[in-house]
N, C-alpha and C positions, 0 to 999 in steps of 0.2 A: 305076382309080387309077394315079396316074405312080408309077415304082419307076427307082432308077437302078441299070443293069445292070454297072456295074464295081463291084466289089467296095471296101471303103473298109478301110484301116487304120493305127493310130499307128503313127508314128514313135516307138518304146518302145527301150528299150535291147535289144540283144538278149545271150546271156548270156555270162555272166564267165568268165574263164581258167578253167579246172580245179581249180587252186588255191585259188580264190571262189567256183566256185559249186556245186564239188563235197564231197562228203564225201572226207577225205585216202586220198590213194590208195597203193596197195600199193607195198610197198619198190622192189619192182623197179622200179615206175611209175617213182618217186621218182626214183629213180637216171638212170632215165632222160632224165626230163623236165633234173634236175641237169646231166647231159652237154650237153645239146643247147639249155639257156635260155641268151639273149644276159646281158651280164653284168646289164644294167639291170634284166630281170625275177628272176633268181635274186637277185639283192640285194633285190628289192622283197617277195620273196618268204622270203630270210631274216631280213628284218626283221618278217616275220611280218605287213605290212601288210593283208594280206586279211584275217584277224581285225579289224585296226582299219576297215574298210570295213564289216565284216558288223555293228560295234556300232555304226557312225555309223547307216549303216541301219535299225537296230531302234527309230531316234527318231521314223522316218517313219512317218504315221499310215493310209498308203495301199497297195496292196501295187505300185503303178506306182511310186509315191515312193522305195519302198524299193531297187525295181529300178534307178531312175534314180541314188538316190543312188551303190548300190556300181558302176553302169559310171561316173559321173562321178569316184570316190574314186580308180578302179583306173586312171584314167588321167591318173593326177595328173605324169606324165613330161612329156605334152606340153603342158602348161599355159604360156603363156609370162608374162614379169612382170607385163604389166599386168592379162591376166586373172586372173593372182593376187589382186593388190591389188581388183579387182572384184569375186571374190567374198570377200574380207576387208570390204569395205564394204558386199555383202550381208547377210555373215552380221552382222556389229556392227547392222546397220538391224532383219534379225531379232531377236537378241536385244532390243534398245531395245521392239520391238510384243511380243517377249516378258512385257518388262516391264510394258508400260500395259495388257495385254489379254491374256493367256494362255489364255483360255477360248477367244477368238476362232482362236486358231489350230490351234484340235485339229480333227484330220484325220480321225479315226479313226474319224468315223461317215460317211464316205462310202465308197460299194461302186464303186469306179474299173471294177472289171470286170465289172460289171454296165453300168456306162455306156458302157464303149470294145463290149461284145456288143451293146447298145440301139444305137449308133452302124453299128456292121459291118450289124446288119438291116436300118435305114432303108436305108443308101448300096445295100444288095447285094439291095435288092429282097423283104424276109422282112416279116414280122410281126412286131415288137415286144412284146413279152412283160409283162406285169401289176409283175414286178417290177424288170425294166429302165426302164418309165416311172417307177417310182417313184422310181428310183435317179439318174434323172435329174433329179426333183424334190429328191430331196435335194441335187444337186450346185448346182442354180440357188438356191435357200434359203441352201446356205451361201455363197455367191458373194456372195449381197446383202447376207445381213450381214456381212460377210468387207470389204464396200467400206465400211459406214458406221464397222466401228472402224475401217478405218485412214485414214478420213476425219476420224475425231474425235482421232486419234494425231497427225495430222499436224497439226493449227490448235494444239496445246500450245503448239510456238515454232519459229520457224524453221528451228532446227538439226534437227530433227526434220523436217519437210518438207522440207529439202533430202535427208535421208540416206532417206526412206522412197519418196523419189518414183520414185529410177532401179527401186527394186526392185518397186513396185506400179502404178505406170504403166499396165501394160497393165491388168491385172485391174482396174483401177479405169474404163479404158472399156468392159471390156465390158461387152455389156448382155443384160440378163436377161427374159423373155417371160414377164411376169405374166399375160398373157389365158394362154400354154401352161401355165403350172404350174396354172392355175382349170382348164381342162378337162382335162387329166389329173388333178386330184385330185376332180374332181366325178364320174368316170369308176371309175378302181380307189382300191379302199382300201389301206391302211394294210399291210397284209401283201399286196397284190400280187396281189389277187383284184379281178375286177370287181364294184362295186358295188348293189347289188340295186334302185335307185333307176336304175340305165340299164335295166333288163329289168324295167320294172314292170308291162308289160300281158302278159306273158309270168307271169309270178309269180304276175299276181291271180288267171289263169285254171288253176294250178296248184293256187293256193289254196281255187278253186273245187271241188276233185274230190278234197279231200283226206279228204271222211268217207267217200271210197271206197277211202282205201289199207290200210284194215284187210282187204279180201277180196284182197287181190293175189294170194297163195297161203296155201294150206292145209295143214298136216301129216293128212296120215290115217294111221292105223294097218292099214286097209285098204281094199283096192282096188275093193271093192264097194258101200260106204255113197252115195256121190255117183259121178254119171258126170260123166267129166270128161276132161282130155288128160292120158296120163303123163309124168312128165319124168322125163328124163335123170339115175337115179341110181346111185349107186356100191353102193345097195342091192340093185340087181336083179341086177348087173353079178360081186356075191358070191355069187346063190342067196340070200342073206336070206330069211327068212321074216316079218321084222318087220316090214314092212311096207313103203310106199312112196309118193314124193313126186309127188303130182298136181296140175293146176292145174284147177280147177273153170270148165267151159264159159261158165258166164255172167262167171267175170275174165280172161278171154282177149280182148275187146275194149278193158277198162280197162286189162290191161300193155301193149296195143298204144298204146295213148293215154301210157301215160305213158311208152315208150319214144320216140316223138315229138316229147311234152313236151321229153325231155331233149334230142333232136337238135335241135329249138327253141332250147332253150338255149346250146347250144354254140355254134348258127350266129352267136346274136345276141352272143355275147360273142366270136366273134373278130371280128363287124359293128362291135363298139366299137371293139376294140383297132384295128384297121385304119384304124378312119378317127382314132384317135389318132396313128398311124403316119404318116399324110395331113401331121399338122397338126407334127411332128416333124420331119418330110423338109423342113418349109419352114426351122424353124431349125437346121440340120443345122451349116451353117458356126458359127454362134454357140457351140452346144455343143459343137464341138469346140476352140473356140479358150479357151473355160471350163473346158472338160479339160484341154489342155497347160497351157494356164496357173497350175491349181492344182497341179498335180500339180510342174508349177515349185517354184512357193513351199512345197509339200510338202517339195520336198529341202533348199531354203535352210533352213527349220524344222527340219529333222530335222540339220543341221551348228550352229543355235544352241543347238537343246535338249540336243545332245550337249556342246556349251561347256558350256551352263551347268551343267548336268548334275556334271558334272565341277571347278566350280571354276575354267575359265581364265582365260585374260588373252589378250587382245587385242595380236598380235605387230607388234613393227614392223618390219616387211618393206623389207629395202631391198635397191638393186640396185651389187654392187660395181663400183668405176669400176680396168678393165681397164686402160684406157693408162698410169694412174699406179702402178697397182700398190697402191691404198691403195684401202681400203672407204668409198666415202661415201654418204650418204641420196640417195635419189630426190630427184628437182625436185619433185614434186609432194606436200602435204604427207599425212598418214595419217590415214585418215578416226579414228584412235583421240582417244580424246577425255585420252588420259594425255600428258605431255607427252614427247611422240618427240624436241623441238627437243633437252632436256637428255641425252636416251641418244645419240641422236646426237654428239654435242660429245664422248664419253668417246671415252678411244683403245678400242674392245672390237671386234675383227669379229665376234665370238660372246657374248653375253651372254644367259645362261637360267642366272638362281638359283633354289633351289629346284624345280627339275624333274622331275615324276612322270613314269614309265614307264606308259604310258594303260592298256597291260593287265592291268600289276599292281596299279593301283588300279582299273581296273575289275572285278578279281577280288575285291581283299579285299573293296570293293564290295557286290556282290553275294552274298558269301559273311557279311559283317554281316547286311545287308537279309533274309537266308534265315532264320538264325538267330535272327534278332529276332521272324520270323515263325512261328517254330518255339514260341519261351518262349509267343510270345501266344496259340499256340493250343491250346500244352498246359495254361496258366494260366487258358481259356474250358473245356477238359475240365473239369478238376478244380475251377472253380465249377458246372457244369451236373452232376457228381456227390454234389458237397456237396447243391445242394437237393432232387434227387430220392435222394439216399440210395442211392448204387449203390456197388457192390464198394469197399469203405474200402483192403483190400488193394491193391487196383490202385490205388486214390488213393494209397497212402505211394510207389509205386514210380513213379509218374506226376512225383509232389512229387521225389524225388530227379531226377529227369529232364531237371526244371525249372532244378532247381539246377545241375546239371552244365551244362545248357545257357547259364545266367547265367554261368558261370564262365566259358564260352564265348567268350562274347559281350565280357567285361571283355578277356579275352586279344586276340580281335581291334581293338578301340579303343584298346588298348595296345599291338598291333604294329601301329603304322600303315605302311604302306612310305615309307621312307627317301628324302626327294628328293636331287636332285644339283644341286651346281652348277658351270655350267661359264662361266667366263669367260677368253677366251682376246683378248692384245691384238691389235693391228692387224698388227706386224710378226711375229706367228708363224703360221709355216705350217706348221708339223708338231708336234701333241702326242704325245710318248712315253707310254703311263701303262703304268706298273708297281706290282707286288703277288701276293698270294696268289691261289690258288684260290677259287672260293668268294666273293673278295672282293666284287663288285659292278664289277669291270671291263668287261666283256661287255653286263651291265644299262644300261652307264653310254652306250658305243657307241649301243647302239638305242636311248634316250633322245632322243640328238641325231639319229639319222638320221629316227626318229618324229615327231620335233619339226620339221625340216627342213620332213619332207615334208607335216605337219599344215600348218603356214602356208604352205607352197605352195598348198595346195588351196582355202585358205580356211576352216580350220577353227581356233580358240583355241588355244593351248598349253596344257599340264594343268601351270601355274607358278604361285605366288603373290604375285610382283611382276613389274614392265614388264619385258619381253622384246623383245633386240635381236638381229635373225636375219636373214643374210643369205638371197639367191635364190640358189639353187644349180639348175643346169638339168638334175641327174643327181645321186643321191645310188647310190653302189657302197660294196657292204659284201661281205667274207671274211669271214664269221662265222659259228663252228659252229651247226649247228642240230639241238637236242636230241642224238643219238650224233654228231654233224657229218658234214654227207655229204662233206667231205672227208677226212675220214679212215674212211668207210666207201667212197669209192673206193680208200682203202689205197695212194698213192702222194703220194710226196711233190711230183712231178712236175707231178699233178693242182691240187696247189697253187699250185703257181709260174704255172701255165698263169694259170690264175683271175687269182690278182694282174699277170698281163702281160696281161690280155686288158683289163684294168682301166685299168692305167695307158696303153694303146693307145687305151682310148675316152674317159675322163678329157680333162677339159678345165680351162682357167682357173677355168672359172664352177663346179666340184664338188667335190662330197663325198664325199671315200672313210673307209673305215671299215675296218679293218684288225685281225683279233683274232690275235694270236701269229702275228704277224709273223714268216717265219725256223723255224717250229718242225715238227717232222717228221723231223729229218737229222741231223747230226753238230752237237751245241753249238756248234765254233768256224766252222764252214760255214755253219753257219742263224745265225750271231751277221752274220759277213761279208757275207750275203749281204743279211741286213736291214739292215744300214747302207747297202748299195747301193743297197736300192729306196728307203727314207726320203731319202736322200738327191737320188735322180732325184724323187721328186714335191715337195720342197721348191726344187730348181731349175725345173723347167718340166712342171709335175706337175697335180695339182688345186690350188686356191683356200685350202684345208684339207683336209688328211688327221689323223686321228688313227690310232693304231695301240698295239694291248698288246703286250706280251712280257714275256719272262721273260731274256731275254738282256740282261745284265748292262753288255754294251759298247754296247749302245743309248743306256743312259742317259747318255755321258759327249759325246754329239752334241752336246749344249746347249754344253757350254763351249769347244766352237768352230766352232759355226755359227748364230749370231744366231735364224735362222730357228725353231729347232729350240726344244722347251719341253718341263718334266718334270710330272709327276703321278705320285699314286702313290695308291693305295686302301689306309684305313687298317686297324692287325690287331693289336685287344686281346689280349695276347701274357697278359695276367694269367686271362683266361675264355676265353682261344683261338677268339674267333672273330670275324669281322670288323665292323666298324662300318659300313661300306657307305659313308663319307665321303670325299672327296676330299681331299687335300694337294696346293696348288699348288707349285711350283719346288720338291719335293723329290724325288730318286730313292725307289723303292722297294726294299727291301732284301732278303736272302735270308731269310726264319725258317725254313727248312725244320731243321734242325739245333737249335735251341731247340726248336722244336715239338716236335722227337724227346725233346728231354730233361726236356718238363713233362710228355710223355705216360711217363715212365717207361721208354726202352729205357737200358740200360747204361752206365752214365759212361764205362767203357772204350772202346764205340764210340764216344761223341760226343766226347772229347778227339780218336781218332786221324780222325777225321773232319775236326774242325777245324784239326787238323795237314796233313792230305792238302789241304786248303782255301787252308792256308798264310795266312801273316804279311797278306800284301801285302788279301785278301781280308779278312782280321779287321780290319785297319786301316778297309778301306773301310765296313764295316757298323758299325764304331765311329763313323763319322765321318757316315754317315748316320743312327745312333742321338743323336748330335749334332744333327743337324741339325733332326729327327724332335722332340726334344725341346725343341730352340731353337722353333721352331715351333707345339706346343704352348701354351711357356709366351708366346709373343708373344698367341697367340689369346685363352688365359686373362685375356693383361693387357689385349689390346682390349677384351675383354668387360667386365674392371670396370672399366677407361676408360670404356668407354660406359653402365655402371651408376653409374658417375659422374656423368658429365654428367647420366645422367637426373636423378639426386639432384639436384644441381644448378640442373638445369632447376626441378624440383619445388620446391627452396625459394624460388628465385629468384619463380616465380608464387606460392606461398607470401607471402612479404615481399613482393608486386604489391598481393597481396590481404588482405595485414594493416593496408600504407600507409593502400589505400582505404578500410580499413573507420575506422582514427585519424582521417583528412581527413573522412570521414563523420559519426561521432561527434562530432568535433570541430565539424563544421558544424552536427550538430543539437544540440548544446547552447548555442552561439548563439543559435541560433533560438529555444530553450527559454527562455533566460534572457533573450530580446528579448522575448519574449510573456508572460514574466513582470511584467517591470517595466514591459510597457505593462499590463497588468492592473491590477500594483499600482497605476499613475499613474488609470488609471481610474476607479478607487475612493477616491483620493485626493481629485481635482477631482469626484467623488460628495459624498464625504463634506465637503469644505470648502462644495460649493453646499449641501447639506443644511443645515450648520450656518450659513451667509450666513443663509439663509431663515428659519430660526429666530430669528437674530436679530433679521431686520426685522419678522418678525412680533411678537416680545416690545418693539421698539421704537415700532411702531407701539401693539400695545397697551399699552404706557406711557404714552404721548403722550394715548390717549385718557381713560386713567385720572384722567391730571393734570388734563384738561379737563373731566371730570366734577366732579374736587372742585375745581376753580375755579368751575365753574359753581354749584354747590351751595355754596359760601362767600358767593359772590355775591350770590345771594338772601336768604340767611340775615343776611349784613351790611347787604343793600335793605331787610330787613323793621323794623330797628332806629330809622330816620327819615332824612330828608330827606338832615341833615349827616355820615351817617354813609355813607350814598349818594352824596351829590355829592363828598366825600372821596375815596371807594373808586373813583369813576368813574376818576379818573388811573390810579390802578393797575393798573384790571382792561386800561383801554388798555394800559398798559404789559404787563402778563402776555400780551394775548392779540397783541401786535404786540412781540415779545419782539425782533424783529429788526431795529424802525426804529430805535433808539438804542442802540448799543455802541461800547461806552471798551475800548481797547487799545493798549496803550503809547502812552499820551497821547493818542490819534490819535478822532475819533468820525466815525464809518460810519453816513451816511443813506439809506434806503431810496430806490431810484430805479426807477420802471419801467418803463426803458429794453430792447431789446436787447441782450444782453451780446456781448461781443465776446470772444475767442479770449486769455484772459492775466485773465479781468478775474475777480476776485472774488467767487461768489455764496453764498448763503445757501440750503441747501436744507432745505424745513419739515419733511418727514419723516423727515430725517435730526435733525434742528435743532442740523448741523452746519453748517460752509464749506468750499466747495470751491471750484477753479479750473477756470476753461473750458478742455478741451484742443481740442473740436475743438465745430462751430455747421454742424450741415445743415439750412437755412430752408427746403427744398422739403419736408419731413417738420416740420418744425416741432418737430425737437428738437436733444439740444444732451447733450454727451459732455463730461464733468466727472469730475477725479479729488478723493476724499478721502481721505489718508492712502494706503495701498496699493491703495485698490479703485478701477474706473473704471466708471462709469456713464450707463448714458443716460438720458436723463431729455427731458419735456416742457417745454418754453420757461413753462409755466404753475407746472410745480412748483420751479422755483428764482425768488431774489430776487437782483437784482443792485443790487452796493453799491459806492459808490465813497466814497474817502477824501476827506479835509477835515480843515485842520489847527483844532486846539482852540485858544480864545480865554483 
């Protein structure tokens, strides 16, 4: 068999800082590693990053995935713009197959490290192992259906094929060795055992000798009843008297057989595995370009599942334009399907409303999720004790358990944590924020430096509307972390060093983050000294710096350096504890001295306190209590401004939808009252031809009436003689030709049996009325005649036409 003698192995990440991929190391460490990290890593590291690394991680369903994803997360420094924006249009392609197919992207039943050991044996010359071939069957299974969803993802529409293509391109040529996956699985089974259908002539002939494994050995009680060979036991080995274990002479040729048997077996089952090995080494390249390749799309998966996870939004990343000194969009547009054109066009270089802190909502998080877990499973006890009837006692304390835990659980859906919003315009390059302790200052800092470096990486922001974020090529943060290891190097020095080592590497394109700013030294020294650094990085400094303090003459930069902007974090002075909200364009103010006076120390010290504070300082925090409350009441009045308008809006679609339904109503009662009065007319021209018909039939049987008693007069005047006949003869002509001779105004009218023409005159006998010809169609051979209101057709047979002749 060919074996190849270099050994083969991935290209895998290899491990993280200490910081990532160790468990937190000892103070001293701390301090140390603190001294001696360049400023980028110690910032990336007070930002607490590697945490968010280790939870993007936990999305990946692979443990190569998970490795890749946190060395990709941790080295989100040197990512440059546009591999940003590439994998921003990864991950968005992700989530999109997240959406049509979720099933298809679960990673989690492949054994990666079963596959890259399967891999190292082929290349380095070993034997391949029962459950490494399998593990490679699984890798190829899900590869193939892995190509036809995002096969059937992509034909939805366009825009979808374009954005899924740059991401699945490859994996969708690779190809997959159906004859290999049929002879590996006709080979081992299912758990990684070889098959008993490869070793069947081996089997049968096992099967053959098997009403012999009942003698294989025998317990005797002694060593006299059968001769036989003693074995090797721990009984003789005591002095035992009990007896001892023999193998009877005539099963010493059968264990010898079946020990055979088994080295039979063995030989033939690594005979399989081998030449499965054979037929493995040929697709060696393929399955390892199906290993990188997945384990690829593992990490893109594991940065959308963690978006979606979470709730984000899709950043619009852009890159600011240096020369002008103003922030403007990338040329090219953003794969975000929200509209970038409009956030772009606002004056904002920063714009994140609404913005969670990832690991504080990943805490509450999971601290719901637990709890919720906890009610369901003490609420399946206490049914599973009800129906078997087990300790009632323990069920009421189980039940109150429940309850505390519900209580729980209302409490954390009811603290949710508090987003931030930061929108900062175009011309400010330095935010001051001031405030309390406690307040949510520090929270608010790592918000943005998290959010920064989230959408550098290519990951969602944790916001709930569109996000506008610049590309910053360095985010540097002074920020204490947990006791601050700057002030557990206990010099002030320590400090200054940091922020000069900061502003030394600081560039146009970054992000410094700055928590008490100035603090450690003498108030009027650490005041001085921080208007000096705000001041140098708002001249030729980073892109954006923010920075807290407590230093009172920071705040008054704004009113005479354009650059410069205030904030402050706000502080329910009635329940004494902070809101966690921002206030744009206001200082924040001292409460320390109020605080003293709701918490009850001594009127006497807080007057001379505020005396020692002096006039000039009372005015000021009057006037930011002014301002605090102008403020305030603007928000309140936006807010029923825009509870306005909604009203507004509301009735206005309201009266849209009242119109239509009037216009509506109004049409169908037309329509009602059209279909009415054709009805009624229906029934009208029913009922008039009805009554027509009746009368021609009562007229026609009239007509025959009269002509019965003419006819029966006739006879009866015939039977009386000759002259009373020859008399009657004129009349009855007259009666029965009633139409040849009629006087009217003087005028007399003889019958003519002519054609009538279109005006003329006729006599109709059924009617044994006259009518006028309106209209004569001779190709039918009738003729359309009006009597009084009626107009009739009639046959050229049934009228008589008569014309006039003056009387003599």
């Amino acid at each position: 068999m060919l074996r190849l003698s270099a050994s083969f192995s991935l290209l895998y990440p290899p491990s993280l800082p200490p910081s990532v991929s160790h468990p937190r190391p000892r103070r001293l460490r701390a301090l140390v590693f603190a001294a001696s990290a360049s400023p980028s890593a110690r910032s990336l590291r007070l930002l607490e990053w590697g945490k968010v690394c280790r939870a993007v991680a936990s999305f990946a369903g692979t443990a190569h995935g998970r490795e890749a994803t946190k060395k990709q997360l941790w080295a989100v420094e040197n990512v440059s713009y546009d591999r940003s924006r590439k994998l921003l249009r990864e991950t968005e392609a992700a989530v999109r197959l997240l959406g049509s197919s979720g099933g298809a992207l679960d990673f989690s039943g492949l054994d990666t490290v079963a596959v890259e050991s399967a891999i190292n044996c082929v290349s380095g010359g070993s034997v391949i192992k029962g459950q490494e071939a399998m593990a490679v069957v699984s890798l190829m299974l899900f590869v193939e259906s892995l190509q036809v969803t995002i096969r059937a993802a992509m034909k939805q529409d366009e825009d979808s094929h374009n954005l899924l293509l740059p991401l699945t391109e490859t994996i969708l040529d690779a190809v997959v060795s159906k004859l290999l996956v049929k002879s590996i699985q006709d080979v081992i089974d299912d758990d990684g055992s070889v098959k008993d259908t490869a070793l069947c002539q081996l089997m049968d002939k096992l099967i053959r000798n098997a009403d012999n494994e009942a003698s294989l050995s025998v317990l005797f009680h002694s060593t006299h009843s059968l001769p036989g060979k003693l074995m090797c036991s721990e009984l003789q080995n005591c002095g035992s008297d009990a007896g001892s274990m023999i193998e009877p002479i005539v099963a010493v040729p059968l264990n010898d057989e079946l020990q055979g048997a088994r080295a039979l077996v063995v030989r033939a089952e690594l005979e399989a595995l081998s030449k499965l090995t054979d037929k493995i080494l040929l697709e060696l390249d393929n399955i390892q370009i199906l290993m990188q390749e997945t384990v690829t799309l593992d990490k893109v998966t594991a940065r959308a599942r963690y978006s979606v996870a979470y709730d984000g939004t899709l950043p619009d990343l852009y890159l600011p334009n240096i020369e002008h000194g103003i922030a403007n969009a990338a040329k090219d547009e953003p794969a975000s399907t929200t509209s970038s054109a409009q956030l772009t066009k606002r004056p904002w270089k920063l714009f994140i409303p609404n913005a969670y802190h990832p690991l504080l909502l990943q805490q509450h998080q999971e601290n719901l999720r637990r709890t919720k877990k906890d009610v369901a499973s003490a609420t399946a006890e206490i049914r599973r004790r009800r129906i078997y009837g087990q300790d009632i006692a323990e069920e009421d304390q189980l039940a109150s358990e429940v309850d505390f835990m519900k209580i729980r659980v209302s409490e954390l859906e009811r603290n949710h944590p508090i987003p931030v919003d930061f929108m900062i315009a175009e011309e400010t390059t330095v935010l001051v924020i001031t405030g309390p302790n406690t307040g949510g200052k520090t929270i608010s800092l790592k918000t943005v430096g998290l959010a920064s470096l989230m959408a550098k990486i290519g990951l969602y922001i944790l916001a709930s509307e569109p996000v506008k974020i610049p590309w910053f090529d360095a985010v540097y943060a002074d920020i204490g972390d947990e006791q601050s290891l700057t002030q557990s190097l206990s010099t002030f020095s320590g400090h200054l060093k940091q922020i000069g080592a900061i502003r030394a590497q600081s560039t146009s394109q970054s992000l410094v983050l700055l928590d008490e700013v100035g603090a450690g030294t003498n108030p009027l020294e650490g005041a001085a000294l921080g208007m000096s650094l705000l001041e140098s990085f708002a001249e030729a400094g980073s892109f954006l710096t923010l920075a807290t303090t407590h230093h009172g003459e920071l705040k008054t930069l704004k009113y005479s350096n354009d650059s410069f902007e205030n904030a402050c974090v706000e502080f329910d002075e009635e329940n004494l504890k902070p809101t966690f909200r921002i206030l744009w364009g206001i200082p924040g103010r001292s409460n320390a001295i109020n605080i003293a006076e709701r918490l009850g120390l001594p009127l006497d010290i807080i007057e001379s306190a505020r005396q020692l504070l002096g006039t000039a300082g009372a005015e000021i925090n009057a006037l930011i209590m002014d301002m605090e409350k102008f403020k305030q009441e603007y928000h309140e009045q936006l807010q029923q401004a825009q509870h306005y308008l909604m009203q507004s809006k509301e009735l206005h679609n309201d009266l849209e939808v009242a119109q239509k339904s009037i216009v509506d109503h109004s049409t169908a009662q037309r329509k009602r009252k059209s279909r009415v009065v054709s009805e009624y007319a229906v029934m009208a021209r029913s009922i008039i031809h009805k009554k027509f018909q009746q009368y021609r039939e009562s007229a026609v049987a009239q007509r025959v009436l009269e002509e019965e008693k003419a006819a029966e007069k006739a006879k009866s005047e015939g039977a009386k003689g000759p002259e009373l006949s020859s008399t009657s003869a004129p009349k009855k002509t007259q009666n029965t030709n009633i139409s040849m001779v009629t006087e009217a105004n003087g005028k007399i009218i003889d019958e003519d049996g002519g054609i009538p023409e279109v005006g003329d005159l006729v006599y109709v006998p059924k009617l044994k009325n006259q009518a006028t010809v309106v209209k004569i169609d001779s190709s039918k051979n009738e003729v359309q005649v009006q009597a009084g209101m009626m107009k009739l057709k009639l046959k050229l047979k049934d009228v008589k036409v008569q014309k006039q002749r003056t009387s003599r």
